[in-house]
C-alpha distance (Angstrom), angle and dihedral (degrees) to the residues before:
residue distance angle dihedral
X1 . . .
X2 3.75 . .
X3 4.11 86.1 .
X4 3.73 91.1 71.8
X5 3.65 88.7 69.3
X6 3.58 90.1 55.8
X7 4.19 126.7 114.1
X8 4.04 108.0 -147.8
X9 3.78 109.7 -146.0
X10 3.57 102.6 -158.7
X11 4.03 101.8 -165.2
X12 3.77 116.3 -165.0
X13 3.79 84.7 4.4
X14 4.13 97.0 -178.6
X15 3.91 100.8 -167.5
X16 3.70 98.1 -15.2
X17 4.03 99.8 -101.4
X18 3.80 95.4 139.2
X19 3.50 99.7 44.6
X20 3.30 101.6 39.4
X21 3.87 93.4 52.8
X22 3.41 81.2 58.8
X23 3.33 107.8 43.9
X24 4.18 91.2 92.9
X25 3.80 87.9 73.9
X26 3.74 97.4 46.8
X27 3.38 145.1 70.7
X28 3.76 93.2 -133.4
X29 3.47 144.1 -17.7
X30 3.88 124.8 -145.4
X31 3.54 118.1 -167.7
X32 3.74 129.0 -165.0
X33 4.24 122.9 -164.4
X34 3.45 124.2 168.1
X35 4.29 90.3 -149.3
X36 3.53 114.6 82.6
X37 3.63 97.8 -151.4
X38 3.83 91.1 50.7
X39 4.24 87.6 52.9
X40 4.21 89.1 52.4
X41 3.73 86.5 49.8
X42 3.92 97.9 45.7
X43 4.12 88.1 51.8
X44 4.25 92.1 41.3
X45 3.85 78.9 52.8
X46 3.47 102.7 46.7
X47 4.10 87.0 40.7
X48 4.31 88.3 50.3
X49 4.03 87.6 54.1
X50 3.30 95.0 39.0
X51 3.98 98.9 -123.9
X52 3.99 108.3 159.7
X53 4.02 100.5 -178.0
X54 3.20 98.4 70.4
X55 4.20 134.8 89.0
X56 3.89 132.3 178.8
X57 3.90 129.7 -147.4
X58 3.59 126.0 -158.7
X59 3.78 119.6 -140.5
X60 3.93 139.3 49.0
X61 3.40 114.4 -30.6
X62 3.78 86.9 -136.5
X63 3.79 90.8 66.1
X64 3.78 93.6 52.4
X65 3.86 117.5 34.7
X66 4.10 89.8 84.4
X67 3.74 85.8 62.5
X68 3.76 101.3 41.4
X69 3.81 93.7 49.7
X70 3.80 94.3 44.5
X71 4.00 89.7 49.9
X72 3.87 84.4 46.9
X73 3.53 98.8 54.7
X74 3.68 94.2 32.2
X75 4.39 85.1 52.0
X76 4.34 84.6 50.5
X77 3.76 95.7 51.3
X78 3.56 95.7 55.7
X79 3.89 93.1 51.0
């Protein structure tokens, strides 16, 4: 399935909900919130059902989307 392959780039993520009822069908799911409380509660979620590809950052998505997509590509070339 060509969807495993995928990276989920859950952008004002919240609590996680969306990408972490996706995260099944993908090979990992970053989410980005700029509410701190909201990032705890994503990763206690993703701990409580026991999803293990997934990772939150807090701050402005702005500030970080350089960094993801560089890390991205940079994590593709060297497969």
């Amino acid at each position: 399935d060509g969807i495993k392959n995928t990276v989920l780039l859950d952008i004002c993520c919240g609590t996680g909900t969306i990408g972490l009822s996706l995260a099944s069908r993908v090979s990992r799911v970053i989410g980005v919130e700029l509410c701190a409380s909201a990032v705890e509660n994503a990763k206690r979620n993703a701990m409580l059902n026991g999803i293990q590809n997934s990772e939150f950052i807090c701050g402005k998505a702005e500030d970080f989307m350089r960094e993801i997509l560089t890390s991205m590509d940079r994590d593709a070339r060297s497969k």
